[in-house]
Each structure stands twice: as C-alpha cells, then as structure tokens.
mmCIF file as gemmi writes it, N, C-alpha and C atoms, coordinates in Angstrom:
data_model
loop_
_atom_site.group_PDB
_atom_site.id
_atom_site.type_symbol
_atom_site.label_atom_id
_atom_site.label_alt_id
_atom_site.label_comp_id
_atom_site.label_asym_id
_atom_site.label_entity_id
_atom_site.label_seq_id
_atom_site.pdbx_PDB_ins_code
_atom_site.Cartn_x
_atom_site.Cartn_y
_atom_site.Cartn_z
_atom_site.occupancy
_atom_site.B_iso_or_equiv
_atom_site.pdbx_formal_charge
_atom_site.auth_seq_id
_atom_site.auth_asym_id
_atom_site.pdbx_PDB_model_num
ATOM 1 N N . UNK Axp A 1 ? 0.838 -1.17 0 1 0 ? 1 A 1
ATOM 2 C CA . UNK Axp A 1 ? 0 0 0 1 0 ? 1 A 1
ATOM 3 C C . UNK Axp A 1 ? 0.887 1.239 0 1 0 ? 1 A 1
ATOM 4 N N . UNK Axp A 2 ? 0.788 2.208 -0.777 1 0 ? 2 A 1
ATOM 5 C CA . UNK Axp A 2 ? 1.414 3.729 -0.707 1 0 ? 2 A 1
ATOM 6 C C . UNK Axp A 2 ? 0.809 4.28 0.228 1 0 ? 2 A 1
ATOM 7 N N . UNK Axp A 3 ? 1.292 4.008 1.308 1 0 ? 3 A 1
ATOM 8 C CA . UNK Axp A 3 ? 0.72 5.403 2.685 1 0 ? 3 A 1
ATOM 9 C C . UNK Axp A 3 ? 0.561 6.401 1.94 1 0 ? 3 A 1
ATOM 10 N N . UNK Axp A 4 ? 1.717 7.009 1.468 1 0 ? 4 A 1
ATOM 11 C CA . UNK Axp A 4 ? 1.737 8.803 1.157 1 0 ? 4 A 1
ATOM 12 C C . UNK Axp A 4 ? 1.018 8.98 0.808 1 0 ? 4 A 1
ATOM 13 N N . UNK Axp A 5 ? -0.184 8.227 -0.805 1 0 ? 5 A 1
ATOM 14 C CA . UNK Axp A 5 ? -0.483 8.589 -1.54 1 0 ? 5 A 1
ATOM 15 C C . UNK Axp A 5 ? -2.07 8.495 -0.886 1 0 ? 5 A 1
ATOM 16 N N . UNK Axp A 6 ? -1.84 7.129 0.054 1 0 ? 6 A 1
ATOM 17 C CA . UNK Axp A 6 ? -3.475 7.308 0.77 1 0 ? 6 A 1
ATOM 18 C C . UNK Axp A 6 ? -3.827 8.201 1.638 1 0 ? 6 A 1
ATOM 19 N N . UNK Axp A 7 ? -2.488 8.788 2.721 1 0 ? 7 A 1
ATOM 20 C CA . UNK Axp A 7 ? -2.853 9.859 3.309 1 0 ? 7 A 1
ATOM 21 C C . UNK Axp A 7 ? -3.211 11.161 2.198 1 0 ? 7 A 1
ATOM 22 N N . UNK Axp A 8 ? -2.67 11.437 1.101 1 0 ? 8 A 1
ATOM 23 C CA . UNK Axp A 8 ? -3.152 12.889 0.672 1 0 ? 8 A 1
ATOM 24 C C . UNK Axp A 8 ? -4.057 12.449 0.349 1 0 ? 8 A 1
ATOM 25 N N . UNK Axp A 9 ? -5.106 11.532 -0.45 1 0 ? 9 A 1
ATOM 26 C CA . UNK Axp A 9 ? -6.4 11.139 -0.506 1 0 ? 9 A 1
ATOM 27 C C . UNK Axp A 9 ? -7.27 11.636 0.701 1 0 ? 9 A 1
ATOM 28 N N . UNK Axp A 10 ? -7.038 10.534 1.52 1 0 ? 10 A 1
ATOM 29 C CA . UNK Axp A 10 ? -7.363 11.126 2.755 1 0 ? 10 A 1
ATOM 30 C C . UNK Axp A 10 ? -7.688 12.135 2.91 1 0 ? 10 A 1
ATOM 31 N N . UNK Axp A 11 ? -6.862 13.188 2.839 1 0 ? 11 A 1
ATOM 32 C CA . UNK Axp A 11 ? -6.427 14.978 3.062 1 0 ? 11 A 1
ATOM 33 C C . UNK Axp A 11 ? -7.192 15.772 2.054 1 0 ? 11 A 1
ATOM 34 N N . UNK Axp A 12 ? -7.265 15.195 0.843 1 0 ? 12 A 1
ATOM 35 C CA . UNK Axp A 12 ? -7.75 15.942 -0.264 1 0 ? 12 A 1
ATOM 36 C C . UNK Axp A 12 ? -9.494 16.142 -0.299 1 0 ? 12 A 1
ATOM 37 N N . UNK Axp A 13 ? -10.044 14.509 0.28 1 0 ? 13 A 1
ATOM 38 C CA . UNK Axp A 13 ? -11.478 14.324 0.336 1 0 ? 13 A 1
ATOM 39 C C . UNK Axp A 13 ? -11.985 14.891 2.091 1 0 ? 13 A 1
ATOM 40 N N . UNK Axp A 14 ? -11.051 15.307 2.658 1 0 ? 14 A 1
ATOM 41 C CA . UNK Axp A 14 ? -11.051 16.18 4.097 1 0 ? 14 A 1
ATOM 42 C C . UNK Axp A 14 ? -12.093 15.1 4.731 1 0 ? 14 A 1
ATOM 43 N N . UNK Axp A 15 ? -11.339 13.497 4.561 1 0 ? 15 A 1
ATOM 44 C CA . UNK Axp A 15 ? -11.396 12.633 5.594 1 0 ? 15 A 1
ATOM 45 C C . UNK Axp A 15 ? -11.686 12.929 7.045 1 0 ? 15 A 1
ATOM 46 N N . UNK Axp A 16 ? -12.766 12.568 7.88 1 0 ? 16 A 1
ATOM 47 C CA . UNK Axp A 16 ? -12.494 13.104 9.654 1 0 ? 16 A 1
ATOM 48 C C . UNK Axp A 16 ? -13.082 11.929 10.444 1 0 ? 16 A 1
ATOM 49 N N . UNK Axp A 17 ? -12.581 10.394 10.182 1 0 ? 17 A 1
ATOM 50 C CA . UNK Axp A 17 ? -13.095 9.325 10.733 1 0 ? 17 A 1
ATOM 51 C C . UNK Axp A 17 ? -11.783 8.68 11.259 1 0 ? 17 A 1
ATOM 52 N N . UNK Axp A 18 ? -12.397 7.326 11.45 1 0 ? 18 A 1
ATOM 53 C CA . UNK Axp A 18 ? -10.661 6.301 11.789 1 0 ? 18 A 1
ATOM 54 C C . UNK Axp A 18 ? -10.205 5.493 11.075 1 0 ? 18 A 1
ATOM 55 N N . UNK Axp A 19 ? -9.308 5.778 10.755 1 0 ? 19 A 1
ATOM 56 C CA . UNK Axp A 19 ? -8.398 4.749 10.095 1 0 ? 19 A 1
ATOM 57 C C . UNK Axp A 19 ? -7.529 3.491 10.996 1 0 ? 19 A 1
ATOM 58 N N . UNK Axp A 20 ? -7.703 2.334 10.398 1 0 ? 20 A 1
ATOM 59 C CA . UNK Axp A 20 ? -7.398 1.628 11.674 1 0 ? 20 A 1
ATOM 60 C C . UNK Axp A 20 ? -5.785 0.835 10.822 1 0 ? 20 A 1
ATOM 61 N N . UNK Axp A 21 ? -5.023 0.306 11.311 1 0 ? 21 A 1
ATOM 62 C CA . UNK Axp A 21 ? -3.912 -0.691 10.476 1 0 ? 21 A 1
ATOM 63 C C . UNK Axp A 21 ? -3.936 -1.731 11.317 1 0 ? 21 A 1
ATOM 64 N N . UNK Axp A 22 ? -3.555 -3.178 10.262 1 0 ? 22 A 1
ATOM 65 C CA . UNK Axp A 22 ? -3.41 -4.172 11.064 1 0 ? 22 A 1
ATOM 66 C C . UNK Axp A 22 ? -2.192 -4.405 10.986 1 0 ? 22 A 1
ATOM 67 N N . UNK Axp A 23 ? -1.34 -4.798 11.877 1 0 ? 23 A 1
ATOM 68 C CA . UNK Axp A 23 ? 0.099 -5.239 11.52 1 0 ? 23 A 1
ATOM 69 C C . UNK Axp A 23 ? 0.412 -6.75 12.305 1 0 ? 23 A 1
ATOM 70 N N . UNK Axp A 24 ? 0.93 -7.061 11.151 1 0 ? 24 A 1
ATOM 71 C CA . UNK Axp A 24 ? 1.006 -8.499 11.052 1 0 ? 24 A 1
ATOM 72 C C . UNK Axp A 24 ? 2.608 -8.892 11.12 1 0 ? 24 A 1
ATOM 73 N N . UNK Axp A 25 ? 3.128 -9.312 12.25 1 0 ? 25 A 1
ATOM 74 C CA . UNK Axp A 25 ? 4.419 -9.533 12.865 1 0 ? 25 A 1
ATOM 75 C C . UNK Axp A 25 ? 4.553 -10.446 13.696 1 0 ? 25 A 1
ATOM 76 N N . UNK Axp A 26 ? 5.953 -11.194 13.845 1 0 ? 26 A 1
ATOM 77 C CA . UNK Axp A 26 ? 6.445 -12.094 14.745 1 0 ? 26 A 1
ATOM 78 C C . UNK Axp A 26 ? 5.565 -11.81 16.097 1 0 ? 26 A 1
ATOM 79 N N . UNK Axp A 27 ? 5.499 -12.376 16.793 1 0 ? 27 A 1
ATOM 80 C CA . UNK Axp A 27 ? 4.832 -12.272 17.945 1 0 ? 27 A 1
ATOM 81 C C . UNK Axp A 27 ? 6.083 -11.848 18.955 1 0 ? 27 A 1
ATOM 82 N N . UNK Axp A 28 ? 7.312 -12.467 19.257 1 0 ? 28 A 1
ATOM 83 C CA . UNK Axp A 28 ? 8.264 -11.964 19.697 1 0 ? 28 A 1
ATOM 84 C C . UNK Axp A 28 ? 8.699 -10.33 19.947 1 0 ? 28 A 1
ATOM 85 N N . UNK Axp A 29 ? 8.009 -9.641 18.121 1 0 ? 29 A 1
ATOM 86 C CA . UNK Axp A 29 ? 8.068 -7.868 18.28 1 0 ? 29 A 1
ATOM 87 C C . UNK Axp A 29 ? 7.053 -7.673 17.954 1 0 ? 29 A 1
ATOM 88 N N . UNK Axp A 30 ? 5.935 -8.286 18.727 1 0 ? 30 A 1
ATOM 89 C CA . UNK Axp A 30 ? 4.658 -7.503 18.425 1 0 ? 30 A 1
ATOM 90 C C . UNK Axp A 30 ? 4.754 -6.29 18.757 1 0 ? 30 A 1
ATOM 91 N N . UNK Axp A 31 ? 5.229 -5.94 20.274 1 0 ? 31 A 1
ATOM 92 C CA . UNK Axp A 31 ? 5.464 -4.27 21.017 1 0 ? 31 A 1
ATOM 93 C C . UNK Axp A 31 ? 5.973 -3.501 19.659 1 0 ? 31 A 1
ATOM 94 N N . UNK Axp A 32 ? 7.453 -3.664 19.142 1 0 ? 32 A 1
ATOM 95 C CA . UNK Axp A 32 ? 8.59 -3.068 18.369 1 0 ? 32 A 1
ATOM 96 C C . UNK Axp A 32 ? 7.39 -2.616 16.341 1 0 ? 32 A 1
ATOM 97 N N . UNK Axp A 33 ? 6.762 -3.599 16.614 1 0 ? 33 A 1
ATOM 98 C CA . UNK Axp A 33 ? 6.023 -3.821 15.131 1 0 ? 33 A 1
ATOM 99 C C . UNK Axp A 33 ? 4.802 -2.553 15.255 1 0 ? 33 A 1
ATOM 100 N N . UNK Axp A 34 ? 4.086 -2.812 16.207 1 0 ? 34 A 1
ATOM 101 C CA . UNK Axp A 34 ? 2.902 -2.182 16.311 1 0 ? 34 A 1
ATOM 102 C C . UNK Axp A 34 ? 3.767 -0.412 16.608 1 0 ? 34 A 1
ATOM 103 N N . UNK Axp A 35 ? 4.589 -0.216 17.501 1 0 ? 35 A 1
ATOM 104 C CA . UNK Axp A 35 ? 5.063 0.972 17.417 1 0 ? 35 A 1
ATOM 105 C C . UNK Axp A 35 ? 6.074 1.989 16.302 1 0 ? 35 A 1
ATOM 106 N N . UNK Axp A 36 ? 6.385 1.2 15.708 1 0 ? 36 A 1
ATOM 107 C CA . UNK Axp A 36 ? 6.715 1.435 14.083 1 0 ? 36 A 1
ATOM 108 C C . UNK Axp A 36 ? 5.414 1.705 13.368 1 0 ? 36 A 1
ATOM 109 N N . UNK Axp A 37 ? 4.264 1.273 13.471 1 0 ? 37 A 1
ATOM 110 C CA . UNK Axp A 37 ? 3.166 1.11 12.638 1 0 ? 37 A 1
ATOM 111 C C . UNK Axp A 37 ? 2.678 2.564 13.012 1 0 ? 37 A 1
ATOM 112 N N . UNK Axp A 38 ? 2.102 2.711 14.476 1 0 ? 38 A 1
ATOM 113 C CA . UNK Axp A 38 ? 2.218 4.185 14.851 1 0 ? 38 A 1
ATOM 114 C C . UNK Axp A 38 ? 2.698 5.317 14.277 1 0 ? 38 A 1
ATOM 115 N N . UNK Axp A 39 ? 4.196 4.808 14.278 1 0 ? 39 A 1
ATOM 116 C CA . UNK Axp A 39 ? 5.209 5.895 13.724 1 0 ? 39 A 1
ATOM 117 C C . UNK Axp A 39 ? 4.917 6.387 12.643 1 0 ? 39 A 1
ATOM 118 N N . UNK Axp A 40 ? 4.966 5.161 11.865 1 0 ? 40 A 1
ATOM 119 C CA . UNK Axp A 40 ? 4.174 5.468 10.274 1 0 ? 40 A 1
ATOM 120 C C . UNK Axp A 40 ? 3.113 6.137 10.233 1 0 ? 40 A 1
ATOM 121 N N . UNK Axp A 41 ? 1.912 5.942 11.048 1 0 ? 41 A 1
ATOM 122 C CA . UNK Axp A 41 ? 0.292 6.656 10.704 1 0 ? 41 A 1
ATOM 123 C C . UNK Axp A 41 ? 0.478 7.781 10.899 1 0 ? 41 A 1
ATOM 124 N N . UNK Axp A 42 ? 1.299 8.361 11.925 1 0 ? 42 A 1
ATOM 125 C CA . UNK Axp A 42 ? 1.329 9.696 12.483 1 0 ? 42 A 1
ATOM 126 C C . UNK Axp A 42 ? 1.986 10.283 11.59 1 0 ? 42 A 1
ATOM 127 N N . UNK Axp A 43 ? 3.01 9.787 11.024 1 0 ? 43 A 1
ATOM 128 C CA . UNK Axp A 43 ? 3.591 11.44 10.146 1 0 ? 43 A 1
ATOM 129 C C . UNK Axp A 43 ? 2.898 11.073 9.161 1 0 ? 43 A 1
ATOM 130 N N . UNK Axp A 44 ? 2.063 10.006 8.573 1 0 ? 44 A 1
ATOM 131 C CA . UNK Axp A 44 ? 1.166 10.085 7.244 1 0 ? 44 A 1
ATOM 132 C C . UNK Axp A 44 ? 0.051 10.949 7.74 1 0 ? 44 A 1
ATOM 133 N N . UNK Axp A 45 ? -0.823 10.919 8.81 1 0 ? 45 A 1
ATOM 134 C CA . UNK Axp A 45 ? -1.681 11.543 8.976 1 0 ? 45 A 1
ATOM 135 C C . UNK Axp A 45 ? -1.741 13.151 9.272 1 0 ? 45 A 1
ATOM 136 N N . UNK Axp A 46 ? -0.261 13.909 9.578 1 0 ? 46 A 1
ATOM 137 C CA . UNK Axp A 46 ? -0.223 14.87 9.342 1 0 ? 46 A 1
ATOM 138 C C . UNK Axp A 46 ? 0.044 15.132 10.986 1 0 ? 46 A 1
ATOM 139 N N . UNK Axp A 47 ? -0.539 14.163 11.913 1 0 ? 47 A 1
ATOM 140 C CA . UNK Axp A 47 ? -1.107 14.596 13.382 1 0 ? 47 A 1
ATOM 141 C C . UNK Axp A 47 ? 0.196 15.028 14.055 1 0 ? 47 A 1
C-alpha cells in the first residue's frame, strides 16, 4: 500500500473518521512492530 499517496487522498477528500492498520508480525516484536506502525500513521496523517 502507498501510505503517502493514501494519506493525501485522505487529506484531499477532508477525511475526519478512523483509520485503523493491522500489523502483522512475529509475535516476539509484536510491542517493536505495532510501534513502528504508529510511527508510520502519524507522520502520514499529518497529526
């Protein structure tokens, strides 16, 4: 999936709901996986 291109979508149609991600990782870095995933939504989402 192109984050970038879904967040300006997002941005362009002045989106104001939730976007949810599933992340699908070793169980060992579930913590390390899911907080990368974060990382990612937030600077895509602008927040």
């Amino acid at each position: 999936m192109d984050r970038e291109e879904s967040f300006r979508t997002l941005r362009d149609v002045e989106f104001d709901g939730v976007v949810t991600s599933c992340v699908f990782a070793w169980e060992e870095r579930a913590r390390e996986s899911s907080e990368h995933m974060l990382e990612r939504v937030t600077e895509g989402s602008g927040v």
